[in-house]
BAZALUM-414195 format. One record per residue: residue number from 1; residue in one letter; x, y, z of N, C-alpha, C in turn. Coordinates in nm, 3 decimals. Example, Ala and Ser with C-alpha at 12.3 -4.5 7.8 and 13.67 -1.06 7.14 Angstrom:
REM BAZALUM-414195
{nr=1; rest=A; nx=1.319; ny=-0.569; nz=0.780; cax=1.230; cay=-0.450; caz=0.780; cx=1.320; cy=-0.330; cz=0.780}
{nr=2; rest=S; nx=1.285; ny=-0.225; nz=0.708; cax=1.367; cay=-0.106; caz=0.714; cx=1.290; cy=0.003; cz=0.787}
REM end
This chain:
REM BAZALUM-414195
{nr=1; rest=X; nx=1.325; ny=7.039; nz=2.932; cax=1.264; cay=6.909; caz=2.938; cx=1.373; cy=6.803; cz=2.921}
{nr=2; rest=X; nx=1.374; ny=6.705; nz=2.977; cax=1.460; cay=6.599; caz=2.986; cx=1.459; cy=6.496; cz=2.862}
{nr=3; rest=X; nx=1.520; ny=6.463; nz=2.736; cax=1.489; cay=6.405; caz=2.692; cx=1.474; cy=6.299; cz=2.649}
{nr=4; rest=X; nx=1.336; ny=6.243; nz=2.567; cax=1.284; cay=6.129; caz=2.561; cx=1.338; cy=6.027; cz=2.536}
{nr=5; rest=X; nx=1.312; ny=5.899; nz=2.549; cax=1.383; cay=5.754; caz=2.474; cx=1.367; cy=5.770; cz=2.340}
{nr=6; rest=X; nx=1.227; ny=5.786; nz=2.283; cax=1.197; cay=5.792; caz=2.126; cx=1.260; cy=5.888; cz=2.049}
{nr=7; rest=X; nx=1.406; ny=5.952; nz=2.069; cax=1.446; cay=6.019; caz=1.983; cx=1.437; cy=5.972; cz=1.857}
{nr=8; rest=X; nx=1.385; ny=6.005; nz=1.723; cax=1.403; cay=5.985; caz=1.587; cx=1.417; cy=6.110; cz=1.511}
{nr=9; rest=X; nx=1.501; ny=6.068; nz=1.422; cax=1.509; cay=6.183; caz=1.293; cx=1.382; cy=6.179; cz=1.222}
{nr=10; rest=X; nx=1.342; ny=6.264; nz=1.145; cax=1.287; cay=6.280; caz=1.057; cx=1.242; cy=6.407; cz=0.950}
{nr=11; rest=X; nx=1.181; ny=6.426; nz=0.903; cax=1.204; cay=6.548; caz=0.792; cx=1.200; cy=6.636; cz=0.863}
{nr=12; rest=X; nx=1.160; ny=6.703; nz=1.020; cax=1.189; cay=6.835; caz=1.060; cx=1.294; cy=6.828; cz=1.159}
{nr=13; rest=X; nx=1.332; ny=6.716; nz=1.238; cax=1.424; cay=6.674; caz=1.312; cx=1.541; cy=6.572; cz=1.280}
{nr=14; rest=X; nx=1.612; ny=6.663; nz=1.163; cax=1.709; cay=6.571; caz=1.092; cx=1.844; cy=6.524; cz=1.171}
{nr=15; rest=X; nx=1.863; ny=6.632; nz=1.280; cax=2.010; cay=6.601; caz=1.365; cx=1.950; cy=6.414; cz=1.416}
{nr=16; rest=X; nx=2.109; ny=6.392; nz=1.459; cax=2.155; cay=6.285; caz=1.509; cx=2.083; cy=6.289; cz=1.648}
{nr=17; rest=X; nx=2.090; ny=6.193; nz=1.743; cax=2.100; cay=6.194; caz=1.889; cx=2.199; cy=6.303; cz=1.960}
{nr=18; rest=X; nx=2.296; ny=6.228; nz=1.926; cax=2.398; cay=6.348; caz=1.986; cx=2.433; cy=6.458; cz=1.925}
{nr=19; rest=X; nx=2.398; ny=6.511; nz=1.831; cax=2.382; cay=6.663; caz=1.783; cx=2.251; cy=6.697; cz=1.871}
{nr=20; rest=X; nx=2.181; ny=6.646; nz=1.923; cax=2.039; cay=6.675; caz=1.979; cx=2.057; cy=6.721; cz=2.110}
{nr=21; rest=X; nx=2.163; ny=6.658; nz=2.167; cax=2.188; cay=6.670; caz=2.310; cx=2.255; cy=6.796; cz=2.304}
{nr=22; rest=X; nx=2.406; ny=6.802; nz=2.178; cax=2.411; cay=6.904; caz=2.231; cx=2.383; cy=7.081; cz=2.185}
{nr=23; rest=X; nx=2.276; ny=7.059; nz=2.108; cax=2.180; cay=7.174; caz=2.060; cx=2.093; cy=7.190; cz=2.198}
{nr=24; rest=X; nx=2.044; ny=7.092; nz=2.216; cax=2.020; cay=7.156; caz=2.401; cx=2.060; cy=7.171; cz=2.499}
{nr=25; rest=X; nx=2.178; ny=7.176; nz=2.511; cax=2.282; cay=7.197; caz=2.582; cx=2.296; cy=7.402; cz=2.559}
{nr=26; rest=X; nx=2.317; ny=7.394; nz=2.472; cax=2.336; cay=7.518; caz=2.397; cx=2.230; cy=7.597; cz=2.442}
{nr=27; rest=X; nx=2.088; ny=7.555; nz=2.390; cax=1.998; cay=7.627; caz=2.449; cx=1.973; cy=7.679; cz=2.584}
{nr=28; rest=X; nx=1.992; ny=7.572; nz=2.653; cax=2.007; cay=7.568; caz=2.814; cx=2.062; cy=7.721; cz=2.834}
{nr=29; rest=X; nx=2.177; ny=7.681; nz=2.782; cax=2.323; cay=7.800; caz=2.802; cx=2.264; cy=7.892; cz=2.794}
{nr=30; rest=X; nx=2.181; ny=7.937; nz=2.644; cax=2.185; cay=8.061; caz=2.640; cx=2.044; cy=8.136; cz=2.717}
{nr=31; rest=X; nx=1.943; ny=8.006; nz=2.771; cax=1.826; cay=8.097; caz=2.844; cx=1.875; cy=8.127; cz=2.969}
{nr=32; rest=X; nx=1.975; ny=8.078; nz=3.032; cax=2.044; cay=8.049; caz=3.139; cx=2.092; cy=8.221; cz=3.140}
{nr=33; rest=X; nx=2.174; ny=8.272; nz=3.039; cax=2.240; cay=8.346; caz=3.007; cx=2.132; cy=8.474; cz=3.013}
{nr=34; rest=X; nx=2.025; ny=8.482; nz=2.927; cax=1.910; cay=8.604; caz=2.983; cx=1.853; cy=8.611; cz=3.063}
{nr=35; rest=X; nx=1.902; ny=8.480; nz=3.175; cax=1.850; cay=8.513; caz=3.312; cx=1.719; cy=8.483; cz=3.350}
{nr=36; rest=X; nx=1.696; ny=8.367; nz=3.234; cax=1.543; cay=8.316; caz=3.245; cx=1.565; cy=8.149; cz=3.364}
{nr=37; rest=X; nx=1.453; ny=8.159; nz=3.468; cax=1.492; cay=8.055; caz=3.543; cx=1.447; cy=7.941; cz=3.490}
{nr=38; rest=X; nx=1.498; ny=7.843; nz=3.458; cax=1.477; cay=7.714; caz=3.381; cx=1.357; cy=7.601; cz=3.496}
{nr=39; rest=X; nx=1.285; ny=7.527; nz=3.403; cax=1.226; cay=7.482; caz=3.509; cx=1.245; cy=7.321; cz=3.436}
{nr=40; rest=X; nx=1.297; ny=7.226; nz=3.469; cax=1.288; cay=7.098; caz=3.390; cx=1.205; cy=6.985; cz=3.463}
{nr=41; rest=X; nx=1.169; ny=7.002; nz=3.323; cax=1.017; cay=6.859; caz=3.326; cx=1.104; cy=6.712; cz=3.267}
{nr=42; rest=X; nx=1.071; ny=6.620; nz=3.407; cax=1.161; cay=6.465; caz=3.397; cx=1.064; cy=6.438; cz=3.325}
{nr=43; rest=X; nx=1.122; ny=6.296; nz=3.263; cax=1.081; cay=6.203; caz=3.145; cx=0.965; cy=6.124; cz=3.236}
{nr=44; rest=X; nx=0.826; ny=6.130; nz=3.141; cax=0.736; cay=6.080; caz=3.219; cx=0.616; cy=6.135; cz=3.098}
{nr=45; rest=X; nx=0.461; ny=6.059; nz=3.162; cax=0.360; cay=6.035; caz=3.069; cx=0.345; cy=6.174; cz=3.008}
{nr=46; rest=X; nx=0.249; ny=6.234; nz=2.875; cax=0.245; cay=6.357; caz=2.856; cx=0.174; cy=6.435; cz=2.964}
{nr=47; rest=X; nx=0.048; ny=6.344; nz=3.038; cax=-0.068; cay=6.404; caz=3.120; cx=0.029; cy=6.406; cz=3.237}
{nr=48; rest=X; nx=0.156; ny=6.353; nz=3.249; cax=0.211; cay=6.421; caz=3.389; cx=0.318; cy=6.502; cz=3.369}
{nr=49; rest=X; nx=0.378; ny=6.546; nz=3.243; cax=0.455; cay=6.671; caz=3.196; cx=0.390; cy=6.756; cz=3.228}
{nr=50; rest=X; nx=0.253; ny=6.750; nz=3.186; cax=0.128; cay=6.858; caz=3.110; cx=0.117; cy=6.897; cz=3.309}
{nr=51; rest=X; nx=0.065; ny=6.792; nz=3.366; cax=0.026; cay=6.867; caz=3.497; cx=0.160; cy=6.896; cz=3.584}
{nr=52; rest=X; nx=0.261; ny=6.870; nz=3.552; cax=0.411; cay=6.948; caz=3.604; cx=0.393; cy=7.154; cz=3.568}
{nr=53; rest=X; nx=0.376; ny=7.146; nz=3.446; cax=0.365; cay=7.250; caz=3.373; cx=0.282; cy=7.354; cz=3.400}
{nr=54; rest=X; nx=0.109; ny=7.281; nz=3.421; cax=0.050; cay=7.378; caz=3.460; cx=0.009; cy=7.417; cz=3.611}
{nr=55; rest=X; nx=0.109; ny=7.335; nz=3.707; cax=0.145; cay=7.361; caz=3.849; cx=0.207; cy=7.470; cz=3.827}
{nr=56; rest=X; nx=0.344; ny=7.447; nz=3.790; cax=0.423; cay=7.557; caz=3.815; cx=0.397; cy=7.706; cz=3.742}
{nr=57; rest=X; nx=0.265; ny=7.693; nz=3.645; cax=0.232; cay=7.815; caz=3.622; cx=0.112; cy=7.877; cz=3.700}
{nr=58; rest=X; nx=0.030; ny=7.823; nz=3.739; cax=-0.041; cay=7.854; caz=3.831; cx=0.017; cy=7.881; cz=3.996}
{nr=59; rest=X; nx=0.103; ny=7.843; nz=4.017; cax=0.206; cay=7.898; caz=4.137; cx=0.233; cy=8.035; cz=4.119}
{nr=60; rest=X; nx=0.307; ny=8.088; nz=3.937; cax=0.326; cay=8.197; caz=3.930; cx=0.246; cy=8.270; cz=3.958}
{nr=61; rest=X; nx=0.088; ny=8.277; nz=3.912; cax=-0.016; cay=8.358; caz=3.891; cx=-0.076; cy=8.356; cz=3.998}
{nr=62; rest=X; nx=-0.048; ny=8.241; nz=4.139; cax=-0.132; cay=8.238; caz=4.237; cx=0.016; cy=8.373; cz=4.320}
{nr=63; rest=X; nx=0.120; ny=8.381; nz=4.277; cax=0.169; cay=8.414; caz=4.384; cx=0.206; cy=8.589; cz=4.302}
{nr=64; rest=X; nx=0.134; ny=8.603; nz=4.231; cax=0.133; cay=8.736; caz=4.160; cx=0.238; cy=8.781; cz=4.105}
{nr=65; rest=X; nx=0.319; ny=8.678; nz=4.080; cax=0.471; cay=8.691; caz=4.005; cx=0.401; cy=8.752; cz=3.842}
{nr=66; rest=X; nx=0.477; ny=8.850; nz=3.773; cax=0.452; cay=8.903; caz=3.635; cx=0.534; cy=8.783; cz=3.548}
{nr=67; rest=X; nx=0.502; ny=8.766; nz=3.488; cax=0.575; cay=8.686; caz=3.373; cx=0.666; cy=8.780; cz=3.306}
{nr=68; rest=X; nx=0.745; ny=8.775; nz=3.249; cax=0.855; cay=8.818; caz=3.202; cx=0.895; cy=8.799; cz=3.052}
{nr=69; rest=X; nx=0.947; ny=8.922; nz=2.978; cax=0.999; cay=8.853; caz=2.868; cx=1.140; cy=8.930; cz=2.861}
{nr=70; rest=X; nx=1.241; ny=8.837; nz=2.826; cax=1.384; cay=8.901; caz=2.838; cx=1.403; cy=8.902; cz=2.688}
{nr=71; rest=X; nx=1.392; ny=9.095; nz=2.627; cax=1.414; cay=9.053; caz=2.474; cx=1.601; cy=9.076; cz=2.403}
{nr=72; rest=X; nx=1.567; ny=9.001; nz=2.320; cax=1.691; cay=8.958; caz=2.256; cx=1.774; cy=9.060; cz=2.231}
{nr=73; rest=X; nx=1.911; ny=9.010; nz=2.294; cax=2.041; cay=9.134; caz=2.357; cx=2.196; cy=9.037; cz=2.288}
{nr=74; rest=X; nx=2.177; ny=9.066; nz=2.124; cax=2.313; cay=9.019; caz=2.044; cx=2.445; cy=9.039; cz=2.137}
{nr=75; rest=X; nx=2.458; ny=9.147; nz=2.207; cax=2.596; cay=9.140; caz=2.338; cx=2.586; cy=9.033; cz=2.362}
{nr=76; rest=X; nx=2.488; ny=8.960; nz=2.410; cax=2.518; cay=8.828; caz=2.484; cx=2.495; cy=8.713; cz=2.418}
{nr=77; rest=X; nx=2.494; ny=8.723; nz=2.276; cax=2.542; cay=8.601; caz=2.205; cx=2.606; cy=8.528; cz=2.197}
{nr=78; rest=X; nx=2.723; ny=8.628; nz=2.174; cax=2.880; cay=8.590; caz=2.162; cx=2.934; cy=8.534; cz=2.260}
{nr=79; rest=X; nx=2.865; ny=8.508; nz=2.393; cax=2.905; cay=8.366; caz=2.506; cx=2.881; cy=8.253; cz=2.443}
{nr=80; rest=X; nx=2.776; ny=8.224; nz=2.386; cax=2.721; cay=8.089; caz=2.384; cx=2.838; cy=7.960; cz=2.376}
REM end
């Protein structure tokens, strides 16, 4: 997901802005890395995230794609 203008800290989201960016940066990396295909949702209302979201999952299920889970493989940590 692309993120928002309203970044704020607060008691569960204590990082900075830019510790924020690049903790998702990181993340990126590492779903990138199990080979999960990323799908990013632009900055926009929630009801048009929300219907981004449940397009592209109903695509999966219309086109009989299995969902997938890639489980956690410590070898490929040590890229990040």
């Amino acid at each position: 997901m692309e993120q928002l203008d309203n970044y704020q800290s607060d008691e569960l989201r204590y990082e900075d802005f830019e510790t924020g960016k690049k903790i998702h940066e990181y993340i990126i990396k590492a779903y990138k890395m199990f080979g999960y295909k990323l799908i990013f949702i632009p900055k926009a209302s929630v009801e048009e995230r929300l219907n981004i979201i449940l397009g592209h999952v109903k695509k999966r299920f219309k086109n009989k794609q299995k969902l997938s889970l890639n489980f956690f493989n410590k070898s490929k940590m040590s890229n990040i």
